[in-house]
GUPARO-555345 format. One record per residue: residue in three letters; x, y, z of N, C-alpha, C in turn. Coordinates in pm, whole numbers, padded with zeros to 5 digits. Layout:
<"Ala" <X Y Z> <X Y Z> <X Y Z>>,
...
END
This chain:
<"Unk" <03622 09636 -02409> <03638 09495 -02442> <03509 09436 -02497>>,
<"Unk" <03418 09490 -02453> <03254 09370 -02490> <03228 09435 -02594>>,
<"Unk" <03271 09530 -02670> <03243 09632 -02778> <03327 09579 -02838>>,
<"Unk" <03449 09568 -02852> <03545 09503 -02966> <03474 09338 -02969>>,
<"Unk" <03419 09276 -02899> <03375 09098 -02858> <03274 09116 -02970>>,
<"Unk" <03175 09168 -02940> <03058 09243 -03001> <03080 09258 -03153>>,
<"Unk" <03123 09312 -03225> <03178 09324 -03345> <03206 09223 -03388>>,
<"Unk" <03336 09146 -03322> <03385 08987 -03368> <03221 08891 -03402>>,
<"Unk" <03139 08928 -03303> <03048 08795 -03277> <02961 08806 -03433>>,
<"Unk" <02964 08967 -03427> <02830 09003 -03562> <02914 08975 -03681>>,
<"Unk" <03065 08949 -03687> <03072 08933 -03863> <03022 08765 -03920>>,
<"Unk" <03005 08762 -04041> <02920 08699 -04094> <02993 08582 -04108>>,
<"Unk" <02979 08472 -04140> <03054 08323 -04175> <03110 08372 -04281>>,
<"Unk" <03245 08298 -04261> <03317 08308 -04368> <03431 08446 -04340>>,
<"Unk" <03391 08506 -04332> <03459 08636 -04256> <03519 08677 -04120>>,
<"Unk" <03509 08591 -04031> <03537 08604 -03865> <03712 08593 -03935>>,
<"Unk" <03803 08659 -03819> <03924 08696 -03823> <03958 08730 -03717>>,
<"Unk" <04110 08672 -03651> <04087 08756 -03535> <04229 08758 -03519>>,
<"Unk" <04320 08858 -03481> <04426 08903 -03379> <04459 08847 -03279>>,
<"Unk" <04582 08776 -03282> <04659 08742 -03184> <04584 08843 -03059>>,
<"Unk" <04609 08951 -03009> <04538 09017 -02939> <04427 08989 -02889>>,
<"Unk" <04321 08927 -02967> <04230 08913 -02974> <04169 08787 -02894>>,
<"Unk" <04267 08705 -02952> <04323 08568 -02904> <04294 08574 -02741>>,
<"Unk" <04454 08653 -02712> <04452 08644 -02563> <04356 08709 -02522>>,
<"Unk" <04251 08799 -02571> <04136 08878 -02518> <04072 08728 -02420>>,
<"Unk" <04035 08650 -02578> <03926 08555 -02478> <03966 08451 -02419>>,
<"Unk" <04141 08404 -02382> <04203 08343 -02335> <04156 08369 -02204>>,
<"Unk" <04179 08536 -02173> <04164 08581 -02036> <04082 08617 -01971>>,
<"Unk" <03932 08579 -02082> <03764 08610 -02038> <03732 08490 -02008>>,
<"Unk" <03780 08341 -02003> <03670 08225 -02005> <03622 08212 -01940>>,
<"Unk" <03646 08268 -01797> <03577 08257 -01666> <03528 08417 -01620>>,
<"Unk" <03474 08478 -01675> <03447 08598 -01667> <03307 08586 -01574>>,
<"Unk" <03294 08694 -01503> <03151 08669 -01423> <03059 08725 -01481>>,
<"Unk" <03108 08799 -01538> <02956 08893 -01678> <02934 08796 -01742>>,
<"Unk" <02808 08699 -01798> <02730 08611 -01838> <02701 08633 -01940>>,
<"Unk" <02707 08764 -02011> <02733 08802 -02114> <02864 08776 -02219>>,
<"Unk" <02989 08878 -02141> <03092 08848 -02180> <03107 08696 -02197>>,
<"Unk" <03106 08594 -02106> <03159 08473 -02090> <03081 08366 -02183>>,
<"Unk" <02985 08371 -02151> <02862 08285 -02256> <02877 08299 -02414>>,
<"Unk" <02772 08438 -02394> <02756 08510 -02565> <02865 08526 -02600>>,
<"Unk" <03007 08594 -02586> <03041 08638 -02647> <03184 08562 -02670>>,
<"Unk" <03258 08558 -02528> <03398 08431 -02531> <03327 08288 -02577>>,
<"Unk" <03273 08261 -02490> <03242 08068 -02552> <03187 08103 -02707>>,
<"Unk" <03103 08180 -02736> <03040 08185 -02855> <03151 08218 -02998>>,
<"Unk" <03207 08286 -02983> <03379 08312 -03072> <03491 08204 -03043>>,
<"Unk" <03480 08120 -02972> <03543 07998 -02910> <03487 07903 -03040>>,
<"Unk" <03372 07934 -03017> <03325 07820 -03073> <03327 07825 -03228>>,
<"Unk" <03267 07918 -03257> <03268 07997 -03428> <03417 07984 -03480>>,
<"Unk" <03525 08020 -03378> <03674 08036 -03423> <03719 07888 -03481>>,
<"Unk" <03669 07794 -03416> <03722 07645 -03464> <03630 07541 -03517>>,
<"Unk" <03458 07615 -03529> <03406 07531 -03600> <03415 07623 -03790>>,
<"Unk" <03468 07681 -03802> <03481 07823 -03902> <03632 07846 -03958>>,
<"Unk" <03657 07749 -03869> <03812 07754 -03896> <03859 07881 -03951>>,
<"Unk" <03828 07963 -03830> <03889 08137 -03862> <03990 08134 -03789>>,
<"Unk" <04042 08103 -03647> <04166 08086 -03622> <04274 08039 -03711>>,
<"Unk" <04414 08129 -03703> <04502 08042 -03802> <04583 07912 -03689>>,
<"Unk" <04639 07862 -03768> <04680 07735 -03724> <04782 07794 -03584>>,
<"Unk" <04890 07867 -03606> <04950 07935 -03481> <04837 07993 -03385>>,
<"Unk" <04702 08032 -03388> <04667 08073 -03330> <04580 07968 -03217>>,
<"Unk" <04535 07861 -03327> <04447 07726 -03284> <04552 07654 -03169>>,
<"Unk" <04734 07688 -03205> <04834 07610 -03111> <04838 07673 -02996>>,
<"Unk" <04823 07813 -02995> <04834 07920 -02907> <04682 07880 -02785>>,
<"Unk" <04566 07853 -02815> <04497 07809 -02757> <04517 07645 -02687>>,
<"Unk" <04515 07601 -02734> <04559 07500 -02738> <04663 07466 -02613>>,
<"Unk" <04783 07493 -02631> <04905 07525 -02526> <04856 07598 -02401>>,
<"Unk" <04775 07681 -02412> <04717 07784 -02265> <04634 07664 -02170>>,
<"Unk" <04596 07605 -02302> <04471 07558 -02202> <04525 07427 -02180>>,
<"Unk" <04634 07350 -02174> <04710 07232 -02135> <04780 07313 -01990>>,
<"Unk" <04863 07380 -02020> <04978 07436 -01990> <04950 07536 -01849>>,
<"Unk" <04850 07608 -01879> <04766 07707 -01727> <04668 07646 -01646>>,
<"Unk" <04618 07515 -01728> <04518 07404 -01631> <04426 07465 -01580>>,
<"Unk" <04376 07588 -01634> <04205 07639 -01603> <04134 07520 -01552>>,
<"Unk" <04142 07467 -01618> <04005 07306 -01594> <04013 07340 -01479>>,
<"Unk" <04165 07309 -01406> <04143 07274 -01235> <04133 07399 -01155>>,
<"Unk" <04148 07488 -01185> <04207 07650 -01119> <04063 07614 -00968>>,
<"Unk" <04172 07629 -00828> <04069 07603 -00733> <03982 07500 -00693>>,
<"Unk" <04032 07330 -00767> <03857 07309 -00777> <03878 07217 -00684>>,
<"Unk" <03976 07190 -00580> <03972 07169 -00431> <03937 07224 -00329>>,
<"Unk" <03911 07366 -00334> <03855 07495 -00278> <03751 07456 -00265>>,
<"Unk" <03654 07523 -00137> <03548 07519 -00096> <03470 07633 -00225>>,
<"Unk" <03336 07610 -00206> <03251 07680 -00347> <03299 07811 -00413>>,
<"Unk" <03331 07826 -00498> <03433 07955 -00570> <03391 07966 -00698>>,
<"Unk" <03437 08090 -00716> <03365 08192 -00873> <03462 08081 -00946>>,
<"Unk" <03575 08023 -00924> <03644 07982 -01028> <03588 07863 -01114>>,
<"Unk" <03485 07794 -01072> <03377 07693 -01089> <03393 07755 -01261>>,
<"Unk" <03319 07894 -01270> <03295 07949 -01374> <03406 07912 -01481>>,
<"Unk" <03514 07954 -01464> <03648 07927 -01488> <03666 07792 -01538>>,
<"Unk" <03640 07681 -01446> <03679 07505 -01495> <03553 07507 -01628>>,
<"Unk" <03459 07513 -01551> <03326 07475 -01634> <03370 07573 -01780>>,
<"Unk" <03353 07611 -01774> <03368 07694 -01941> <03543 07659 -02016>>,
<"Unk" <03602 07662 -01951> <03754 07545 -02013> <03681 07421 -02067>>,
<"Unk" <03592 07351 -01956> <03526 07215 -01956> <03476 07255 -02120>>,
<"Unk" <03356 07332 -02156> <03314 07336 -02275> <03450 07380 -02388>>,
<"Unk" <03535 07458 -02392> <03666 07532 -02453> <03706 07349 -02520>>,
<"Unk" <03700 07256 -02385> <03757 07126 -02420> <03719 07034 -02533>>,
<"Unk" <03595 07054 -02499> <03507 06967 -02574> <03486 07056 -02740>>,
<"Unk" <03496 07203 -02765> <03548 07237 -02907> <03651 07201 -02977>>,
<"Unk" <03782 07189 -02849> <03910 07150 -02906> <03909 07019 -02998>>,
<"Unk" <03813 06940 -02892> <03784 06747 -02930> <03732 06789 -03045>>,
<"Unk" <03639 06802 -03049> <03498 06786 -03156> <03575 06869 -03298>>,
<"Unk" <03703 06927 -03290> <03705 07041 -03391> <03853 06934 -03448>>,
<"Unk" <03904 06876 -03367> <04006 06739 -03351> <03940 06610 -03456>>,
<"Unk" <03828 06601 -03419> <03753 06451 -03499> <03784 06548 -03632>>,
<"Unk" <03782 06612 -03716> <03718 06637 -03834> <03868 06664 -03881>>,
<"Unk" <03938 06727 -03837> <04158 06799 -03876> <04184 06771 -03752>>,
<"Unk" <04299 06720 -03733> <04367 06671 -03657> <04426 06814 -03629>>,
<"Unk" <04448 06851 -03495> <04499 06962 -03468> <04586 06982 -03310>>,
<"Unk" <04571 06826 -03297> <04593 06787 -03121> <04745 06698 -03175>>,
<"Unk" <04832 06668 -03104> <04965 06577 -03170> <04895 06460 -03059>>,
<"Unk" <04937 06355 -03058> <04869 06240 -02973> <04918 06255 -02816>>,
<"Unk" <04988 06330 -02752> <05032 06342 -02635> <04937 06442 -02580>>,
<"Unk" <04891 06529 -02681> <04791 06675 -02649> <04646 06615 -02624>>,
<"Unk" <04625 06491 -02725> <04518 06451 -02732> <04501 06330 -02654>>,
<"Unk" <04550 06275 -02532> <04545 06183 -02477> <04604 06323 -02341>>,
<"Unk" <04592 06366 -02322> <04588 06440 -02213> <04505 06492 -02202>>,
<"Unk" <04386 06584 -02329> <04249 06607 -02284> <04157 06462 -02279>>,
<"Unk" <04137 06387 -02326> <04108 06234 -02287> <04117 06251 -02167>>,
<"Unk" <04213 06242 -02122> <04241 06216 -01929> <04159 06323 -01857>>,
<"Unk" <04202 06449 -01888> <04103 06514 -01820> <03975 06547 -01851>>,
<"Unk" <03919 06498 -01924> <03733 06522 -01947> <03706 06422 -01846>>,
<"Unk" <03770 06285 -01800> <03726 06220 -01686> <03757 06307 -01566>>,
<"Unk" <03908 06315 -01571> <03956 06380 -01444> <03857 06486 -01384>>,
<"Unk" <03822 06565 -01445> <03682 06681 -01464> <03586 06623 -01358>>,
<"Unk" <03486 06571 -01427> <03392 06517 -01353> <03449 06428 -01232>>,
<"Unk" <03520 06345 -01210> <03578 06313 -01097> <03635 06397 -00954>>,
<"Unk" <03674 06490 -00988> <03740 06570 -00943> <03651 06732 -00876>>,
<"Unk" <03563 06811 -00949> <03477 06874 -00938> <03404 06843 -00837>>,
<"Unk" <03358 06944 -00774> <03266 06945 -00601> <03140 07035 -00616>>,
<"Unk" <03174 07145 -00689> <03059 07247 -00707> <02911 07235 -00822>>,
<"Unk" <02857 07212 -00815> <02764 07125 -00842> <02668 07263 -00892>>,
<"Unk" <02669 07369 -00811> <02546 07474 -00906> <02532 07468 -01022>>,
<"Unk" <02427 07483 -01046> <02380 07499 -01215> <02383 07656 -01257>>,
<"Unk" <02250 07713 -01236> <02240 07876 -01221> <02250 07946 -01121>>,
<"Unk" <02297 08015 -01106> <02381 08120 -01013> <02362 08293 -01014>>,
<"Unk" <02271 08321 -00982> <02211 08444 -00973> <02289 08566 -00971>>,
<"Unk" <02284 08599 -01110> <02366 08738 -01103> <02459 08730 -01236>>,
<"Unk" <02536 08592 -01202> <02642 08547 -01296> <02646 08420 -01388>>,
<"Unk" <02507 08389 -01409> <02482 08326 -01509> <02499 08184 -01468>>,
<"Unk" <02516 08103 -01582> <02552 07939 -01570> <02663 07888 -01486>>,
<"Unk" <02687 07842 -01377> <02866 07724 -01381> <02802 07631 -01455>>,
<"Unk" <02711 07552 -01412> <02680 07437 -01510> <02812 07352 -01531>>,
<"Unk" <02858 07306 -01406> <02959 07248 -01421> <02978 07076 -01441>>,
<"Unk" <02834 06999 -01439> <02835 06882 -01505> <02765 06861 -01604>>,
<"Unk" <02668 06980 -01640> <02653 06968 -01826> <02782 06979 -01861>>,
<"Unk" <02844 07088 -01856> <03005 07157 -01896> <03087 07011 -01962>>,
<"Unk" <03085 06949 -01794> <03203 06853 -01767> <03131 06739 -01868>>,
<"Unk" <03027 06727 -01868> <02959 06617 -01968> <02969 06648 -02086>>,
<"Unk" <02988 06799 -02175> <03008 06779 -02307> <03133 06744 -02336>>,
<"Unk" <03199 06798 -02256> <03344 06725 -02305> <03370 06574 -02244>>,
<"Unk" <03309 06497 -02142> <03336 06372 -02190> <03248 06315 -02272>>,
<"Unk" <03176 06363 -02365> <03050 06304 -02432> <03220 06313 -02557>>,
<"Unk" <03252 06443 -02615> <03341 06516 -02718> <03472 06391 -02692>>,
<"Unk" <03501 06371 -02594> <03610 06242 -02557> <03543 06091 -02562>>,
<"Unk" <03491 06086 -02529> <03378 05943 -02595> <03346 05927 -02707>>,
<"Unk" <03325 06023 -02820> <03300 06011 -02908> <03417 06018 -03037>>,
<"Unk" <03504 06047 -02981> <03605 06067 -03069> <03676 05920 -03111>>,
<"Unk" <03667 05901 -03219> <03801 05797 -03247> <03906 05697 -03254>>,
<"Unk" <03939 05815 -03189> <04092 05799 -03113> <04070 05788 -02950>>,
<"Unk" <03979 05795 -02879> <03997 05766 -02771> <04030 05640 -02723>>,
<"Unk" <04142 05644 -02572> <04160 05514 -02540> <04064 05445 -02470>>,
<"Unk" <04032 05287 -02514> <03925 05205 -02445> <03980 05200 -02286>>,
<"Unk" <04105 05181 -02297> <04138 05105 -02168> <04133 05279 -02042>>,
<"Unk" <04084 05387 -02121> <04020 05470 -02000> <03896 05465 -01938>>,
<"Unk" <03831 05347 -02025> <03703 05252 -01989> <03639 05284 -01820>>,
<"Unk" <03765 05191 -01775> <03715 05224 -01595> <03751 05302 -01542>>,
<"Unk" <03814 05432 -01551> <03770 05563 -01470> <03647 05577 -01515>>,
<"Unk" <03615 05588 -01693> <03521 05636 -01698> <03361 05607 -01607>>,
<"Unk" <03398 05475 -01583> <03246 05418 -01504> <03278 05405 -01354>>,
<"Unk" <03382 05470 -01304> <03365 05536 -01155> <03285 05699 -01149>>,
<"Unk" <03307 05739 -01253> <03212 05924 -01256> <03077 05941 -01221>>,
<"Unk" <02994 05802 -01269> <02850 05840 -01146> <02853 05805 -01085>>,
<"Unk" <02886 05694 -01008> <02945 05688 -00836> <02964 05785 -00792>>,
<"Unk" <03069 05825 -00859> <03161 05963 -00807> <03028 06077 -00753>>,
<"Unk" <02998 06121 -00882> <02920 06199 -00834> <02764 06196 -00763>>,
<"Unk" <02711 06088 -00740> <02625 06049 -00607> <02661 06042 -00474>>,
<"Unk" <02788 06052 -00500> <02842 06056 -00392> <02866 06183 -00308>>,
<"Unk" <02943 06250 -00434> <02932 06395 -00402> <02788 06548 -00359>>,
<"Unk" <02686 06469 -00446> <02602 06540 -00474> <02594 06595 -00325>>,
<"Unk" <02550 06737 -00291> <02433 06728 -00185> <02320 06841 -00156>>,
<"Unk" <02246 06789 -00313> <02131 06891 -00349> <02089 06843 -00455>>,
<"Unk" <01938 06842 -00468> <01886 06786 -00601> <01954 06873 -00738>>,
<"Unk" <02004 06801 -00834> <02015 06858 -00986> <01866 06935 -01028>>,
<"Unk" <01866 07051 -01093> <01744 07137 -01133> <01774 07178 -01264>>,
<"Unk" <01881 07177 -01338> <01916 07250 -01422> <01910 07134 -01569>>,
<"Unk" <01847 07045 -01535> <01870 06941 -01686> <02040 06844 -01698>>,
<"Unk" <02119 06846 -01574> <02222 06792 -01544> <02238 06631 -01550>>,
<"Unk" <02102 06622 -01607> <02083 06465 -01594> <02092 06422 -01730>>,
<"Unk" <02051 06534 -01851> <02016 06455 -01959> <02127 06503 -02048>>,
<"Unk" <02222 06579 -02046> <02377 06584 -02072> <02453 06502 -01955>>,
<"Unk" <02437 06430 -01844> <02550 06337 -01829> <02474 06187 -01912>>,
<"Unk" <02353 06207 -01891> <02327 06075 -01966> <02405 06053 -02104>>,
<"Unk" <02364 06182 -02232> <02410 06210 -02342> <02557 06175 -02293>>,
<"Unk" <02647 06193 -02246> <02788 06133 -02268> <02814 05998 -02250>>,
<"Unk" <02725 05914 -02203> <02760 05787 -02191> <02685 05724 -02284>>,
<"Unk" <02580 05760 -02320> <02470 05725 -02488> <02623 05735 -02584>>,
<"Unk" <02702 05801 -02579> <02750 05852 -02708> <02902 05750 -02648>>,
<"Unk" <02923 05747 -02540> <03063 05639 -02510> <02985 05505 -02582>>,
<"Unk" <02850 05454 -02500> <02819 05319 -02555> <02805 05317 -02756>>,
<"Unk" <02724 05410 -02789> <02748 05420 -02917> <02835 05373 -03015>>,
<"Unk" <02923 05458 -02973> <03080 05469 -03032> <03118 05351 -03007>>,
<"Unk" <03124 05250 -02919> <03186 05107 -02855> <03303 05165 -02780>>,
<"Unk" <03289 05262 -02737> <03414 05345 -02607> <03367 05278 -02446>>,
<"Unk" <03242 05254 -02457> <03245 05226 -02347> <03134 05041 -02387>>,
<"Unk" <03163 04936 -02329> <03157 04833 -02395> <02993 04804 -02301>>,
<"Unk" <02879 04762 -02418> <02769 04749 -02318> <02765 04653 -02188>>,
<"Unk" <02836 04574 -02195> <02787 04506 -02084> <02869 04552 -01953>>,
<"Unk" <02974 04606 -01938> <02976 04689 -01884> <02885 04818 -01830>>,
<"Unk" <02818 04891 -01954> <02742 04983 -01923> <02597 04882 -01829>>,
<"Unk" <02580 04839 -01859> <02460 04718 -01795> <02533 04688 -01643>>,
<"Unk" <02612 04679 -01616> <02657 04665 -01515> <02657 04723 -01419>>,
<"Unk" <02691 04881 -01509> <02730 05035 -01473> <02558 05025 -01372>>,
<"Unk" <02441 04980 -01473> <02360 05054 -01445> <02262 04973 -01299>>,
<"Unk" <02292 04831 -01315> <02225 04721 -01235> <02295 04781 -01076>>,
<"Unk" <02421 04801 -01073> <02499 04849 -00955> <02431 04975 -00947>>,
<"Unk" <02441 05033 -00947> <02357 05231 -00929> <02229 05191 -00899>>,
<"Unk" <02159 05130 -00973> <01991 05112 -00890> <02000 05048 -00805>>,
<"Unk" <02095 04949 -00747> <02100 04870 -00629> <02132 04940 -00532>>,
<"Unk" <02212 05072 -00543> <02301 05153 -00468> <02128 05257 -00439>>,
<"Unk" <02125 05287 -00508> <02016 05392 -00486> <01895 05357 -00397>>,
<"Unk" <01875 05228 -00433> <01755 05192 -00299> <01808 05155 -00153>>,
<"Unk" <01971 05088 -00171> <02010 05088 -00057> <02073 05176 00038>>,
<"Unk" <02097 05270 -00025> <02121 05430 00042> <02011 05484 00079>>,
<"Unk" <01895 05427 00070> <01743 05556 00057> <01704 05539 00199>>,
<"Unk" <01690 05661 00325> <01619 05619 00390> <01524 05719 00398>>,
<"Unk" <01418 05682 00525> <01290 05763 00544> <01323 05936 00570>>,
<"Unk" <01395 05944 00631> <01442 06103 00730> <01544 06174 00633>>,
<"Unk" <01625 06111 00527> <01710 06160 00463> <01675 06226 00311>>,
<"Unk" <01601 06323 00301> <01591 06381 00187> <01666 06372 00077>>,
<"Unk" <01801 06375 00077> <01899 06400 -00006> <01871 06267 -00074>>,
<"Unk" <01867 06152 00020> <01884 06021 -00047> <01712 05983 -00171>>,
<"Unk" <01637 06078 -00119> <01520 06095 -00226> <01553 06169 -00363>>,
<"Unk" <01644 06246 -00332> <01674 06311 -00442> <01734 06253 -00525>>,
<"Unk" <01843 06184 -00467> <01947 06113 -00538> <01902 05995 -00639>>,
<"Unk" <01755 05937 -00607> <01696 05865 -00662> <01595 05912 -00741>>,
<"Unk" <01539 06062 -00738> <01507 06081 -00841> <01573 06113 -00995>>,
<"Unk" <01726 06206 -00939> <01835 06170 -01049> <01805 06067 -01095>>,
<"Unk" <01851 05941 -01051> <01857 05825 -01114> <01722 05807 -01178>>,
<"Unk" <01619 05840 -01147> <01525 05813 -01253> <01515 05884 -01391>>,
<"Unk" <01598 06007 -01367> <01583 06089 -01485> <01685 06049 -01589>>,
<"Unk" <01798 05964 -01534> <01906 05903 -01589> <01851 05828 -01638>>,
<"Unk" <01761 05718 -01569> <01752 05619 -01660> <01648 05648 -01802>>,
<"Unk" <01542 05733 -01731> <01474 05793 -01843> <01524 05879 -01963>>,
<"Unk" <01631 05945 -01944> <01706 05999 -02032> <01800 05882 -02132>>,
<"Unk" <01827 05764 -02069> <01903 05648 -02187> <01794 05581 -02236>>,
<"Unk" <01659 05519 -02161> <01535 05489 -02234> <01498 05540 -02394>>,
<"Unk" <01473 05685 -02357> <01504 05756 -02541> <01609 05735 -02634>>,
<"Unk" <01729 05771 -02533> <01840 05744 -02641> <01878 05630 -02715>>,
<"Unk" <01858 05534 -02617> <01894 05421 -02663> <01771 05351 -02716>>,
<"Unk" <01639 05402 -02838> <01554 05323 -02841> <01559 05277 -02970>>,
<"Unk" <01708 05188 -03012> <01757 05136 -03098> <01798 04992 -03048>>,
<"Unk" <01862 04973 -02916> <01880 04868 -02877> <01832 04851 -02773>>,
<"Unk" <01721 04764 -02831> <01604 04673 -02768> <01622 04624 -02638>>,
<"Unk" <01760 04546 -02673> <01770 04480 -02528> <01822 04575 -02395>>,
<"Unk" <01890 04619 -02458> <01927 04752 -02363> <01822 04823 -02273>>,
<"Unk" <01699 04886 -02374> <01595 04917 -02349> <01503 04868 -02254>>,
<"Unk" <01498 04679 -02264> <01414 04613 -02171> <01449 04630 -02089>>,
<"Unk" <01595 04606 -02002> <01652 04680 -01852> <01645 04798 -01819>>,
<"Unk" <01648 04899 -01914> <01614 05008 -01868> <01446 05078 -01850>>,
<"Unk" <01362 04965 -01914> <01223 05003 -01846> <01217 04927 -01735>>,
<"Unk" <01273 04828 -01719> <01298 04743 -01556> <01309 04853 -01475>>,
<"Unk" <01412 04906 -01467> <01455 04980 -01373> <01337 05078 -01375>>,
<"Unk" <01306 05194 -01453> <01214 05254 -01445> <01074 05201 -01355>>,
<"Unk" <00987 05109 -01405> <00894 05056 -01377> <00904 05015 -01231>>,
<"Unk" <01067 04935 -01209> <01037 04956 -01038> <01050 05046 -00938>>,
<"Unk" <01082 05208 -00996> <01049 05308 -00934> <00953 05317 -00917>>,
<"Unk" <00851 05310 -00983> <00724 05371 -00963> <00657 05253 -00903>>,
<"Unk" <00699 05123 -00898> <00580 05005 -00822> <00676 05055 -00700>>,
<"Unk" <00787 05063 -00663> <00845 05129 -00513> <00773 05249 -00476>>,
<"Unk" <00726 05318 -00551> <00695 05454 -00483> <00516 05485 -00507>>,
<"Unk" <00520 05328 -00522> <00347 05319 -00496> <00228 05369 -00597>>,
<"Unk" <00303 05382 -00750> <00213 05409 -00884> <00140 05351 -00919>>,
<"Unk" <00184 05179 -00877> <00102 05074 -00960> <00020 05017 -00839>>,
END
């Protein structure tokens, strides 16, 4: 199998082709525990297949249908910590090609495409397993994952506004959930999906201002002396806010609250 993958990966643009066969090859690798197979070689032909538009159109439906229809996203993800993490998280990215390959040819009918909408939130809402790297078997990376595809659903279009407020229960959500500092850069791909909701006008700023005045209020009032976790949780939030600081250094006003917030981390934690 990684020898036939292998071949697919090396032909040149313009030339990738692939077999129904072939198809279900990496249908049935996305969650593979070889880091190889799953990374380099399935996500990477995932990706080439529909930004290359080498899949034929039956084949783009054929994907398409598996991944509605078998609900990888969720496989397990009520389960206590499981390989299948691997599994959601890499659907999670599979999702966000489908979107992103959607903005440019329509290839989703509006029932297909308002059902991945739903679940790029549902995703991050829903998800418990939180590892980044995983020794042996590569990435879950399951809220970068879950963040490119709601960044790929935020940015699209056609997305619905009025999925607005799930969307701004997902960092709640997950401060809530957390219980271990983020190490893996998990901060500056969930930031990137909400840079790209406010962008777009998917997610409406003053809302996002809202989003953000509530979370720093939450974060100092959760913090205590003996509770580590709750240190952590606030350094996230600093990397959050430092991660929309850059992005957003187009709108000014935006910007001035978000060096607020910054600046009173560090007069809290005794810089100034």
């Amino acid at each position: 199998m990684k020898h036939s993958l292998e071949k697919l990966v090396r032909c040149p643009e313009g030339e990738l082709k692939f077999t129904d066969n072939q198809v279900q090859l990496l249908l049935g690798n996305i969650g593979n525990l070889d880091p190889v197979i799953r990374d380099d070689l399935v996500y990477t032909l995932f990706a080439r297949g529909f930004l290359e538009r080498a899949f034929t159109h039956e084949q783009e439906q054929t994907i398409i249908n598996t991944f509605i229809t078998k609900k990888k996203l969720f496989k397990d993800i009520a389960k206590p910590q499981n390989d299948n993490v691997f599994l959601r998280s890499f659907s999670a990215l599979l999702g966000s090609v489908i979107l992103e390959t959607d903005q440019e040819t329509e290839i989703l009918t509006n029932e297909q495409r308002k059902q991945l909408f739903a679940w790029s939130i549902d995703y991050l809402l829903r998800e418990k397993d939180y590892r980044g790297y995983v020794e042996g078997k590569g990435w879950a990376h399951s809220i970068a994952h879950g963040s490119d595809f709601l960044g790929a659903a935020l940015s699209h279009p056609k997305f619905l506004k009025q999925e607005q407020s799930r969307v701004m229960q997902i960092i709640p959500t997950i401060f809530k959930t957390m219980d271990a500092p983020f190490v893996d850069d998990e901060e500056q791909c969930l930031a990137f999906a909400f840079y790209q909701g406010v962008k777009t006008d998917k997610i409406a700023l003053s809302s996002f201002i809202e989003l953000i005045n509530q979370s720093d209020v939450a974060r100092y009032q959760e913090l205590q002396k003996d509770d580590l976790l709750s240190w952590h949780k606030l350094s996230t939030w600093l990397r959050l806010l430092q991660n929309w600081y850059f992005f957003f250094d187009a709108t000014k006003d935006l910007q001035v609250i978000l060096k607020e917030k910054i600046t009173k981390y560090y007069t809290e934690m005794g810089y100034e």
